[in-house]
DRENPA-261010 format. One record per residue (C-alpha): x, y, z; residue number from 1; residue in one letter. Coordinates in Angstrom, 3 decimals. Example, Ala and Ser with C-alpha at 12.3 -4.5 7.8 and 13.67 -1.06 7.14 Angstrom:
% DRENPA-261010
GUTI        xx        yy        zz    n  res
GUTI    12.300    -4.500     7.800    1    A
GUTI    13.670    -1.060     7.140    2    S
% end
This chain:
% DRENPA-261010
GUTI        xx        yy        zz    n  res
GUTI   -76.000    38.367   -18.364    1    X
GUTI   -73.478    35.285   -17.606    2    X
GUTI   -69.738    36.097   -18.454    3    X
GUTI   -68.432    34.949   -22.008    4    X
GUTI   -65.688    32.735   -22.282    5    X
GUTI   -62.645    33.901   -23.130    6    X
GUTI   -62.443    32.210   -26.329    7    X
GUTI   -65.697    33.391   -27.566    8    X
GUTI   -64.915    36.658   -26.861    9    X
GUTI   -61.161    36.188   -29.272   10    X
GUTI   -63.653    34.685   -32.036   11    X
GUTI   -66.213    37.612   -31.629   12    X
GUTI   -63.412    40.604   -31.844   13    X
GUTI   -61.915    38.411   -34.447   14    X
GUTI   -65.491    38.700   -36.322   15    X
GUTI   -66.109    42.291   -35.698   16    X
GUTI   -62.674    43.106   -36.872   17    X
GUTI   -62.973    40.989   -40.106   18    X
GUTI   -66.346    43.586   -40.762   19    X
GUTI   -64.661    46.838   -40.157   20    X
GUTI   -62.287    45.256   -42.238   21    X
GUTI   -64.801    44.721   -45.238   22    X
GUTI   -66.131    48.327   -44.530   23    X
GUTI   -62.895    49.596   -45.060   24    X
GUTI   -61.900    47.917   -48.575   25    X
GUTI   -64.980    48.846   -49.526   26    X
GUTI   -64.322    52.454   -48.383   27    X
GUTI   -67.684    53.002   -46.759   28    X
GUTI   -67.700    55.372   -44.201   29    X
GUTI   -69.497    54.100   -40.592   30    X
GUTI   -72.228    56.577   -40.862   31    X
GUTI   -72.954    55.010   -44.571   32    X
GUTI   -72.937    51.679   -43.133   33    X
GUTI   -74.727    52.881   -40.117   34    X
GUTI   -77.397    54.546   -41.585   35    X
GUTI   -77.975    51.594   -44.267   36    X
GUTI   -78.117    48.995   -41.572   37    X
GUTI   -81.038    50.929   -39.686   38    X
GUTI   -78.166    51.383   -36.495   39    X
GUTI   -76.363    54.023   -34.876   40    X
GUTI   -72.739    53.973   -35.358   41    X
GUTI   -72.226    53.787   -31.385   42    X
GUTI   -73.775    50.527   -32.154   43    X
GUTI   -71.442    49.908   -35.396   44    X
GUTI   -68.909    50.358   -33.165   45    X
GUTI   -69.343    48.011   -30.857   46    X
GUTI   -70.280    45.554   -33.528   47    X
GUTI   -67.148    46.407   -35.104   48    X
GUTI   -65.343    45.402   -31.581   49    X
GUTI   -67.013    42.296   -31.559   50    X
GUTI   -69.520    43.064   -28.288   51    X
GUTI   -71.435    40.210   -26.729   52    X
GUTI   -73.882    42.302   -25.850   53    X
GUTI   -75.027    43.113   -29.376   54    X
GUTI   -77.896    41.267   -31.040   55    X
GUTI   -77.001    38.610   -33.600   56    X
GUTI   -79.957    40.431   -35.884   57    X
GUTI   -77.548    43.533   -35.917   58    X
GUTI   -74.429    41.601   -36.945   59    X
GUTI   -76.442    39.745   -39.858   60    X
GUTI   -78.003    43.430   -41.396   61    X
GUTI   -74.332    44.871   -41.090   62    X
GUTI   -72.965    41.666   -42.788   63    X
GUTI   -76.364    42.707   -45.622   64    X
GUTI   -75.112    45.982   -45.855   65    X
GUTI   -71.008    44.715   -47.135   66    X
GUTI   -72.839    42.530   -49.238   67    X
GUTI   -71.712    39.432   -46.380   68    X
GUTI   -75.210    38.342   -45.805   69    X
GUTI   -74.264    34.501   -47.651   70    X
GUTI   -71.312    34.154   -45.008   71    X
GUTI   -74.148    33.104   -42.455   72    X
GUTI   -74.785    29.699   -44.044   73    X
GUTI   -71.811    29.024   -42.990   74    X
GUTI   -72.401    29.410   -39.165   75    X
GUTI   -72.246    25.927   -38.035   76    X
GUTI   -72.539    24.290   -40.657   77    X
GUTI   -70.609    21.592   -39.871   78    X
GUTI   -71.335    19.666   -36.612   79    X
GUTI   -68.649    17.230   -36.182   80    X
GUTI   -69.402    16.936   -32.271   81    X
GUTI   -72.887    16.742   -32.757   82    X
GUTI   -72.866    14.106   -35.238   83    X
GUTI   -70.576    12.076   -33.652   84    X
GUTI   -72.399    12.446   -30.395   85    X
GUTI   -75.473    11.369   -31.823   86    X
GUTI   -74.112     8.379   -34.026   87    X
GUTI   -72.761     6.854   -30.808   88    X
GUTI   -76.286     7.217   -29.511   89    X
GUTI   -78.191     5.392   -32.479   90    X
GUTI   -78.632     1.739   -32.042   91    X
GUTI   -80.940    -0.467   -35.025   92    X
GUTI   -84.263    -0.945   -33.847   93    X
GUTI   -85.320    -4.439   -33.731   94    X
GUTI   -88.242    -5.382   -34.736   95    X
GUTI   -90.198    -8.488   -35.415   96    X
GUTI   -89.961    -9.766   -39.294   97    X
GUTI   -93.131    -8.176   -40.858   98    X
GUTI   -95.898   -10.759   -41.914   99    X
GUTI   -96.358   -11.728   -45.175  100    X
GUTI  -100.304   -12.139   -46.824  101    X
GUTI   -99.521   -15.069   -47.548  102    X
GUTI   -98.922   -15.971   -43.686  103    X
GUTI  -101.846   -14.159   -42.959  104    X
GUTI  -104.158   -15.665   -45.072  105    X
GUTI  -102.982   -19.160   -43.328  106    X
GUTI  -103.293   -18.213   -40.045  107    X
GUTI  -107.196   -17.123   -40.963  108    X
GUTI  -110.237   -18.561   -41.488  109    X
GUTI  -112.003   -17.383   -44.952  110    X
GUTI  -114.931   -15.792   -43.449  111    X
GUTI  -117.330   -18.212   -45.841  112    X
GUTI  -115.850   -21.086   -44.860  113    X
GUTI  -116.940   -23.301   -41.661  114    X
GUTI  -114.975   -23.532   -38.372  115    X
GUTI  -114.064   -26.949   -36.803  116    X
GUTI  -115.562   -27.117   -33.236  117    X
% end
């Protein structure tokens, strides 16, 4: 597995830490949580230490368990890089003005009526 940054490592101890905080006020034990989550609380643990090696499926059903499970909607919600990124790629299409019937209809023959030859 390729090293984590250092700075995602801060946020994800920072994240783990805010859930064993959560646990806490809500004075579950980590066997309760644990058990709930369908996890052992080796894993808790780690989760609760913010480990890169631990699925993101296991964060989100401890985060159902303390009653967190909205906070995900909030994971990147907001994509300031990405939008600006992709505004400075968008250029208008240009495009021929469309034809009117009208236009149409002078450009063609009727079908009934006779050619010039």
């Amino acid at each position: 597995m390729p090293a984590i940054l250092p700075r995602m490592a801060r946020l994800l101890e920072g994240f783990g830490a805010n859930l064993k905080l959560a646990r806490l006020r809500r004075k579950y034990s980590s066997e309760t949580v644990a058990q709930r989550a369908g996890i052992t609380r080796r894993t808790l643990s780690k989760v609760e230490q913010g480990d890169p090696g631990v699925a993101l499926g296991v964060y989100a059903r401890v985060m159902q368990v303390l009653r967190l499970e909205n906070d995900l909607a909030q994971l990147a919600v907001d994509d300031v890089l990405g939008r600006k990124l992709q505004d400075a790629g968008l250029t208008p299409k240009r495009r021929a003005p469309k034809r009117t019937s009208s236009k149409l209809a002078k450009e063609r023959p009727a079908e009934n009526e006779p050619r010039d030859a």
